[in-house]
N, C-alpha and C positions, 0 to 999 in steps of 0.2 A: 544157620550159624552166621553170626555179622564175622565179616570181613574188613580188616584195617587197609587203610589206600598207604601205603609205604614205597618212598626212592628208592630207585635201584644207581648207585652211583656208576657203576663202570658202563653202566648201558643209558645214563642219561637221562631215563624214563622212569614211569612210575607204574606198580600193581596191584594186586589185593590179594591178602594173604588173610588166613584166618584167626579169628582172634586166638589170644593165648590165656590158657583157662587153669583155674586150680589144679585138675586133672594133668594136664602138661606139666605143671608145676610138680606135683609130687612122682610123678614116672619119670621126670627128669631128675630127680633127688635121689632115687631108688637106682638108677645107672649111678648117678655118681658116686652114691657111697658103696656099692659093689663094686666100684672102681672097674665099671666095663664099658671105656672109652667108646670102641667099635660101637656097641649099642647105644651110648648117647650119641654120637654120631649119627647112627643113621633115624631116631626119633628125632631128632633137630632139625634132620634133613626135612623129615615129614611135615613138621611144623610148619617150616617157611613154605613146602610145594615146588610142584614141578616148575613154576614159573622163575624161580629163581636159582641160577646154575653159577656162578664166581663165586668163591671162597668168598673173595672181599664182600658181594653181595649178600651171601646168606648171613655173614658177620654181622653186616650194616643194620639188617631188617631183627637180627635176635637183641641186637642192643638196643633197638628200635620200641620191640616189641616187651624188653624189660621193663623199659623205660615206662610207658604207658600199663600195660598190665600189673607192675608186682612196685615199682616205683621210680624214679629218678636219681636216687643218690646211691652208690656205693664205697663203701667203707675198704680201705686196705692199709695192709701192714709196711712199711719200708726200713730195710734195712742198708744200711751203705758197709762200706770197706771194715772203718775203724769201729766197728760195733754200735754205731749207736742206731736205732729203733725206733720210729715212732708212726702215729698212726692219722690216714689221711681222710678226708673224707669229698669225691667231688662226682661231678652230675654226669649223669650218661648225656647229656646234652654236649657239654665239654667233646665226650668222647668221640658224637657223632661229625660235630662240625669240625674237627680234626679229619676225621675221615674222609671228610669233601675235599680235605684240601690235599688229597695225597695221591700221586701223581700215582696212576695203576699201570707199571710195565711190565712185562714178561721177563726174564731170566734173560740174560744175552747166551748167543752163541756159544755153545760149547765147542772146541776143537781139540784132537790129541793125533799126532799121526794120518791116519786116512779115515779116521770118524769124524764125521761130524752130527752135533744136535741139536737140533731149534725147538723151542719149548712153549707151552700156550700158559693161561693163566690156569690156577686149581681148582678145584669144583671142591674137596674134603675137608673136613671138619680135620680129617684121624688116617693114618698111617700106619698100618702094621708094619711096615719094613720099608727099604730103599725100595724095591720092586713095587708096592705099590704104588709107590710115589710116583716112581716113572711113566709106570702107566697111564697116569692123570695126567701129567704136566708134561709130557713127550709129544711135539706135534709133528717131528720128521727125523728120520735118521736115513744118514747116508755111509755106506763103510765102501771105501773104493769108489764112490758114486753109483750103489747100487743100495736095491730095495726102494722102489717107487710105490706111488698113495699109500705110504704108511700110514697114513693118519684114518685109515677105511680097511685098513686089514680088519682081521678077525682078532680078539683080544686076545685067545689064546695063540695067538701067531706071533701078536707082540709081546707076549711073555717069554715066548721061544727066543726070541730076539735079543729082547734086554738080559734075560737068563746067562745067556751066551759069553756076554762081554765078561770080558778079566776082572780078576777082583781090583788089579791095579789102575781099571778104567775106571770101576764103580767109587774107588777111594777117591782117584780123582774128579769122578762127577760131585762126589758128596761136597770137596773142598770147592769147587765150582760153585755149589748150591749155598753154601755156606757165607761165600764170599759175596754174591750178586741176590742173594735174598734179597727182597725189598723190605725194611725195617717199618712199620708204620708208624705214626705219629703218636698213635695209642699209647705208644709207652714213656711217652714222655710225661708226666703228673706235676707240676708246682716248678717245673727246673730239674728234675729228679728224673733219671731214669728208672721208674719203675717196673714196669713189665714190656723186657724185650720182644715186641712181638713179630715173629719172624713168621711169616704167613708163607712158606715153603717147609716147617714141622710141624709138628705136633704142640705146639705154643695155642693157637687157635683153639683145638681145647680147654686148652689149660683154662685161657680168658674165659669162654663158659664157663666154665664150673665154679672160678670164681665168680661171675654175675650171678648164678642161678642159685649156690649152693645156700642149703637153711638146712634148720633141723626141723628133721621126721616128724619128730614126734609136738614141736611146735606146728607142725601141719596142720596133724591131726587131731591136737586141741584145740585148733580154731573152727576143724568140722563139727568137734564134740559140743561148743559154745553154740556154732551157726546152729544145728540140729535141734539144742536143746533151750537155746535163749532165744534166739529168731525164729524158730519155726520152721527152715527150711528142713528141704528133703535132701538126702547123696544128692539127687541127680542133679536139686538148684546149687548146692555149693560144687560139686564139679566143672560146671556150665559153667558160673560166673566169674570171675578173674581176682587174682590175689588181692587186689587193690578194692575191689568191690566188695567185697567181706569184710578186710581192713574197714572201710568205712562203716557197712552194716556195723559192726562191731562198736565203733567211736560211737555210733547214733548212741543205741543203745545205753552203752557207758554213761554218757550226757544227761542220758532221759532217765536213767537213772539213778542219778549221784552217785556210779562208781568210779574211783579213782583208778 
């Protein structure tokens, strides 16, 4: 399998991650239109590999790997206050050199009473609830100045833990999260705020779905063409990448004066 060399911005360096293939493409299609977050999630995860662990990085390398596999441009809708609507169109290039430029902090200190919590960056695409949020992005808790290397407990020990606290801590941590989010620059489009992308919910999703989402069955007549107008096999149009068919396809077209 060829492996793409992609930046990892919060770590400075660079890795190789595998390329991204029609196959990816339509099992990512099939989570999103089953609308089952958790499962795109954790194929996304797989995509990018274990070499890559910051939200912000797995984000970087999927816009990354849009961009080159399936295209460069994405199309959206924006709507403002007073209703009016219109439709944009700009380059994941835009997107990523935005990226570079986006300072990566961690959440400040939380305090309430005799809690306190210090927080690391996220590692998740997807959030079933406040709890598991916590989970991910909790690097220390101290209540009274007690409970020492939390951050090496057993995960079911810190579920005990965050479990525990009051609902009026957990509302408060939410407003906390809420508040000290780091906004990325992503969602800034033309002067427009279009897509607030708060990299502490479940927004991070969203923005996949939006890059990835096509229709199925547009897939799957491009298999039906590859198979039957090129010659390939399943396994050659799964292997080779949205963008690589795209062309096959154009050839084709050209060589044969179809419009």
């Amino acid at each position: 399998m060829y492996k793409i060399k992609t930046y990892l911005p919060t770590l400075s360096t660079f890795c190789y991650v595998e390329e991204f293939t029609n196959k990816n493409y339509i099992d990512i299609n099939k989570y999103i239109f089953s609308n089952d977050d958790e499962g795109l999630s954790n194929i996304l995860t797989e995509i990018v590999g274990n070499n890559v662990k910051s939200l912000y990085d797995i984000l970087f390398v999927l816009i990354y790997l849009r961009m080159l596999s399936v295209g460069g441009e994405l199309k959206l809708k924006y709507s403002d206050n007073t209703g009016f609507t219109s439709s944009l169109s700009v380059t994941l290039e835009t997107f990523l050199k935005r990226f570079l430029q986006t300072n990566f902090e961690t959440l400040p200190v939380f305090k309430k009473d005799d809690l306190v919590i210090k927080f690391k960056e996220p590692t998740k695409l997807f959030y079933k609830n406040i709890i598991d949020l916590l989970l991910d992005i909790v690097k220390d808790i101290k209540i009274n100045n007690k409970i020492s290397d939390y951050l090496n407990l057993k995960v079911e020990t810190k579920r005990s833990i965050i479990s525990r606290l009051k609902e009026d801590i957990i509302q408060s941590i939410k407003v906390h999260i809420k508040d000290n989010s780091q906004y990325c620059p992503l969602a800034i489009i033309e002067d427009k705020n279009i897509f607030p992308l708060n990299l502490y919910n479940n927004t991070p999703i969203k923005l996949v779905k939006l890059m990835f989402k096509n229709n199925l069955s547009n897939l799957y007549l491009k298999l039906y063409h590859s198979v039957n107008k090129l010659n390939l096999t399943y396994a050659d149009y799964i292997s080779m990448t949205p963008a690589e068919i795209e062309l096959l396809l154009n050839i084709y077209k050209t060589s044969n004066n179809i419009k």
